[in-house]
C-alpha positions as CSV (number, residue, x, y, z in Angstrom):
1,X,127.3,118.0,77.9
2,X,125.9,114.4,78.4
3,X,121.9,114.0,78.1
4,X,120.3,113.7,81.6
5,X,119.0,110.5,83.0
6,X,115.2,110.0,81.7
7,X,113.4,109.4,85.0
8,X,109.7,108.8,85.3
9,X,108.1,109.3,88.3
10,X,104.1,107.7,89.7
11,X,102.2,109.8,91.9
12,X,104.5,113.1,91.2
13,X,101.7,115.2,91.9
14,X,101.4,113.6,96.0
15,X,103.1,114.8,99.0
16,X,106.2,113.3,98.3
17,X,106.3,113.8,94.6
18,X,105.6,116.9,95.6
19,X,108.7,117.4,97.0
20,X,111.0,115.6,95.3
21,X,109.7,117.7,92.2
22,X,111.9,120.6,91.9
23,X,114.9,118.7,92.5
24,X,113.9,116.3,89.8
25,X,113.1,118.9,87.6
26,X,116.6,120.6,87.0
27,X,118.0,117.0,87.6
28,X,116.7,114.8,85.0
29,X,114.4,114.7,82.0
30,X,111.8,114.5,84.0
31,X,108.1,112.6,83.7
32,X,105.0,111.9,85.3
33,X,102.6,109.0,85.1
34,X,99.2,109.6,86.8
35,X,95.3,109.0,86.3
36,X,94.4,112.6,85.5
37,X,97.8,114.4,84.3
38,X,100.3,116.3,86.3
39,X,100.1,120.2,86.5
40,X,102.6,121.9,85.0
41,X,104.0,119.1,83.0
42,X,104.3,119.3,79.0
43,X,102.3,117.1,76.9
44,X,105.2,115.2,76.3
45,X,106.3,113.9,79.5
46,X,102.9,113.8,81.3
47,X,101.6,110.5,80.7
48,X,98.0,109.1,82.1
49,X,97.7,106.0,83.2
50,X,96.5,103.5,85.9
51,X,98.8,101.5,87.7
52,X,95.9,98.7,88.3
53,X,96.3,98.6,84.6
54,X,99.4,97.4,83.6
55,X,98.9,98.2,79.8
56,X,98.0,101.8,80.8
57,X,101.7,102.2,82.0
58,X,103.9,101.0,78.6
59,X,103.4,104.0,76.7
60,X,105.2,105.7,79.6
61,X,107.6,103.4,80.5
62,X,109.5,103.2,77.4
63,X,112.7,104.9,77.3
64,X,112.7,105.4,80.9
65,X,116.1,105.0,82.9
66,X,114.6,104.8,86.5
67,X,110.9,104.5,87.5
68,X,110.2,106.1,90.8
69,X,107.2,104.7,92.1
70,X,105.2,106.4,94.4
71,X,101.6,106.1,93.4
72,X,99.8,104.4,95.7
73,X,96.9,104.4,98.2
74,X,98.5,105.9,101.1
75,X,96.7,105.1,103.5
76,X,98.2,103.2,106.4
77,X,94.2,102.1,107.2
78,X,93.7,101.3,103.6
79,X,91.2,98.1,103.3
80,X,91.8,95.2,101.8
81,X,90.3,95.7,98.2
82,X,92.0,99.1,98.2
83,X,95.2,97.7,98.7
84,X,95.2,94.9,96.9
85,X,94.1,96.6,93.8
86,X,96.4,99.8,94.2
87,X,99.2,99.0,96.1
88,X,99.5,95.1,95.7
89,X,98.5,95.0,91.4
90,X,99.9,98.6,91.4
91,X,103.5,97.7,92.8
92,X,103.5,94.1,90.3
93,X,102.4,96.1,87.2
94,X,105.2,98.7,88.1
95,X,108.1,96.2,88.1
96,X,106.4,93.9,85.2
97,X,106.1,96.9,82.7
98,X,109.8,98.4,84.0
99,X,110.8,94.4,83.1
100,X,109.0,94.8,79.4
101,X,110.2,98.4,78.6
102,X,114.1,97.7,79.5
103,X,113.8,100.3,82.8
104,X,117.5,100.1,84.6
105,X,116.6,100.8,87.9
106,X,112.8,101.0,90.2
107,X,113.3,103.4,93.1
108,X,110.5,101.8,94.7
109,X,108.6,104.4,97.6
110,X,108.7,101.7,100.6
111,X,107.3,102.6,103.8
112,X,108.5,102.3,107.3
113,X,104.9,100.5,107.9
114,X,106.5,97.4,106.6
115,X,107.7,97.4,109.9
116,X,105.2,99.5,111.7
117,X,104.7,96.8,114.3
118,X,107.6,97.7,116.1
119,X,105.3,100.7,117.7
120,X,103.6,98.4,119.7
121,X,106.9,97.9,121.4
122,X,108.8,100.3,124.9
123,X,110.9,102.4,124.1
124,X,109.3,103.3,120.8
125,X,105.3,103.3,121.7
126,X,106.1,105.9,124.0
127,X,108.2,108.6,121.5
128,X,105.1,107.6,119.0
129,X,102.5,109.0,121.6
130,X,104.7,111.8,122.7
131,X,105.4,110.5,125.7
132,X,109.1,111.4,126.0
133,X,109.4,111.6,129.9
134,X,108.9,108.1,129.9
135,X,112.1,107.3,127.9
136,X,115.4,106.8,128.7
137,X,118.2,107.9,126.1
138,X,120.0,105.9,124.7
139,X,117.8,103.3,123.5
140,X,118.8,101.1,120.3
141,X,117.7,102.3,116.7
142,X,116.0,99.3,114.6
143,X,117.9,98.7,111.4
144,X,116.9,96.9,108.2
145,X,117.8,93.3,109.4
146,X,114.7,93.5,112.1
147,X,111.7,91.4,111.1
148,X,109.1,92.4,108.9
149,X,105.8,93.4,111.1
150,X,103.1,95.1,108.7
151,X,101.1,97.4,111.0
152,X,98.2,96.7,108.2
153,X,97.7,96.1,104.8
154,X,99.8,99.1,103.5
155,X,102.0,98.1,105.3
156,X,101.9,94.5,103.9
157,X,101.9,95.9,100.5
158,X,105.1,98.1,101.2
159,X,107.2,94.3,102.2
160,X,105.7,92.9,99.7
161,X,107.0,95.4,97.2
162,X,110.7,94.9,98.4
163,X,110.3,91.3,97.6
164,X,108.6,91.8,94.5
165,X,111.8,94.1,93.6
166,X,114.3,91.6,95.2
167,X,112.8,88.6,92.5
168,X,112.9,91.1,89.4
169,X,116.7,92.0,90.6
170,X,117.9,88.7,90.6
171,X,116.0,86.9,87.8
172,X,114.9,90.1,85.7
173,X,118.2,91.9,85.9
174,X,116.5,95.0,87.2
175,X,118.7,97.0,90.0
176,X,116.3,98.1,92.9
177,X,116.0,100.6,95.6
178,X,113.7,100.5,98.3
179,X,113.1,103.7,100.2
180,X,111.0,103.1,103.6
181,X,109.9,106.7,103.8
182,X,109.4,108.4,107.3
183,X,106.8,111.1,107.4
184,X,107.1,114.0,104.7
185,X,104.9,116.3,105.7
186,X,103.5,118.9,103.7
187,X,103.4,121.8,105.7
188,X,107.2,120.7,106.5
189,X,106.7,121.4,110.2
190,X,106.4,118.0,112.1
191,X,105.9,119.5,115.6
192,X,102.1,118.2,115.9
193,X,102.9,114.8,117.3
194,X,105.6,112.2,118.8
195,X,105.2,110.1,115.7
196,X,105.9,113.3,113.0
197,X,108.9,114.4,115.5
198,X,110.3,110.6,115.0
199,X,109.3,109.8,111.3
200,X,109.9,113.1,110.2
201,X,111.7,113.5,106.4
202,X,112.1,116.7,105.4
203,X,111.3,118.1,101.8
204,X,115.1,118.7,102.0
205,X,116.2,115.4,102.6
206,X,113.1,113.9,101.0
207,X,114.5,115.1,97.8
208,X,118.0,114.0,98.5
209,X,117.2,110.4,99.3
210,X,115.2,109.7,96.3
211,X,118.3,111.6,94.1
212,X,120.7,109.6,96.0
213,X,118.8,106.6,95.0
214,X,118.6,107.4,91.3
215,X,122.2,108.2,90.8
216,X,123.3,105.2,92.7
217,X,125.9,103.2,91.5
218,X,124.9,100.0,88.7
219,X,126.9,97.9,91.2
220,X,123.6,98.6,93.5
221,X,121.4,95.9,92.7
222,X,119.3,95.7,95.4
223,X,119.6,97.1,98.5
224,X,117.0,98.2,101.2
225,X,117.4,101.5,103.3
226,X,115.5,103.7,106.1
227,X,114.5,107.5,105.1
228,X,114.0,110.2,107.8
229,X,116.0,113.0,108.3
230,X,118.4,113.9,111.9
231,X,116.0,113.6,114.4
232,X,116.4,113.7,117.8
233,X,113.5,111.0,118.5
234,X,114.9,109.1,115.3
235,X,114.0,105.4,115.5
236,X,115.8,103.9,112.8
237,X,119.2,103.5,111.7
238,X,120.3,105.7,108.9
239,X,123.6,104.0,108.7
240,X,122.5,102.0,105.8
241,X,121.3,104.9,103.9
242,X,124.3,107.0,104.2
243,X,126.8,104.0,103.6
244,X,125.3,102.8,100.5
245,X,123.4,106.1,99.2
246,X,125.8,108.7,100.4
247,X,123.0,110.0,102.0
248,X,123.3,112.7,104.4
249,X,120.2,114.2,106.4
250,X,120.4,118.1,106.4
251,X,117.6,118.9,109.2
252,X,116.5,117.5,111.8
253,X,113.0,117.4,114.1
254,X,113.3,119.2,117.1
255,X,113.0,117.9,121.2
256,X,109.5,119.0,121.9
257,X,105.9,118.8,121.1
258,X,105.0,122.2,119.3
259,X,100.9,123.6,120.3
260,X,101.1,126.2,117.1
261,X,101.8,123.1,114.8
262,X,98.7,121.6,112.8
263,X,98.8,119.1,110.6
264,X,96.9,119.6,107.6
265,X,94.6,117.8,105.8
266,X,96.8,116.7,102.6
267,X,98.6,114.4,105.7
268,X,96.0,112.9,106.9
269,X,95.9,109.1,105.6
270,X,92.1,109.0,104.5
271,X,92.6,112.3,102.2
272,X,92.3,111.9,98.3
273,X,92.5,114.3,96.0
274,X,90.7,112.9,93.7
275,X,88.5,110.6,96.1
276,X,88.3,107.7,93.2
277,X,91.8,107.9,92.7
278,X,93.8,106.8,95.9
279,X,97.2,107.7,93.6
280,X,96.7,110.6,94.2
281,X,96.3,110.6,98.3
């Protein structure tokens, strides 16, 4: 039996670490990198670290096949000093110390806020705010050749990354995957709101994506792809993903607004876990 891939993951311990976890767990010899240590991890393969600290990370890095990087500050509000040191230093740090350590591949947790701007725009502000009566089906899906448009500085950080990744691909070597995650929710029920109906990945296919993405073939060397799962209020093209990645959505968010869903407070963009620690949102 061959070893399994050695795959470390940042910010295991947030919502979508969370549930890519399992999966990960009988897939791969699986690690962790976070500020305060990841529960339920042996000593071994729970490393602590900063990501604003690039010599924090090296210890965990080597060895690694595929970094998948999640840590971040989550926020799609985040200000500027937040983001600059978390998600803008975090992200560099990531690929410089995957660069140093001889990592193969950077699944790197993108956002679908690098192109959040796109809201602002009929038919799509409309599903956002629930407002479904006012749209007419069909209406087109928005791929991954559609400008970049930042909805803030999270979302600037997330387009940065991918470029970040597309300069370490072609002068570095390194083969890179950007994911622009949806909406994983953690209750798994996005019935709350015409964004989470839209947006909406599922643990199922959360963990499927980010799989898909690590077993990808070496001839992937950089590529760029849109994560929800089969939604009926889906506003982005999938096509990409499932060419490329194989990926194939298992669930899918349902017509209508739900009153007995609630979000919960691990989804809302301003909560921290540890409140100094916006890895672990």
């Amino acid at each position: 039996m061959s070893e399994k891939k050695r795959v470390l993951v940042t910010g295991l311990s947030g919502v979508v670490g969370t549930a890519i976890r399992t999966e990960f767990e009988n897939r791969y010899e699986l690690s962790s990198l976070s500020r305060y240590g990841t529960k339920g991890i042996d000593e071994e393969h729970n490393f602590k670290g900063n990501i604003a600290e690039i010599e924090t990370l090296l210890p965990a890095f080597r060895d690694q096949h595929t970094i998948v990087h999640l840590a971040a500050d989550r926020s799609a509000t985040a200000d500027w000093e937040s983001a600059l040191r978390n998600n803008f230093i975090g992200t560099y740090n990531v690929f410089e110390a995957a660069k140093i350590s001889g990592v193969k591949r950077v699944v790197f947790g993108s956002s679908q806020h690098a192109v959040g701007g796109n809201y602002l725009d009929e038919p799509y502000c409309h599903i956002m705010n629930g407002e479904f009566e006012k749209v007419s089906r069909p209406y087109p899906l928005l791929d991954e050749n559609i400008r970049i448009r930042p909805s803030g500085y999270y979302g600037a950080s997330k387009a940065y990354g991918e470029s970040l990744g597309s300069y370490y691909s072609d002068h570095h070597g390194l083969s890179v995957i950007n994911i622009r995650i949806g909406f994983t929710i953690s209750t798994d029920d996005p019935g709350f709101g015409g964004g989470a109906l839209a947006l909406w990945l599922s643990h199922n296919d959360t963990s499927q994506i980010h799989a898909k993405a690590v077993d990808a073939p070496d001839s992937i060397r950089y590529t760029t792809v849109y994560a929800m799962s089969n939604n009926y209020w889906s506003i982005f093209s999938l096509e990409k993903a499932r060419d490329q990645l194989g990926y194939e959505p298992v669930d899918g968010a349902g017509k209508d607004l739900n009153p007995d869903s609630k979000g919960h407070e691990r989804d809302k963009t301003e909560y921290k876990q540890h409140y100094e620690d916006p890895e672990t949102y």
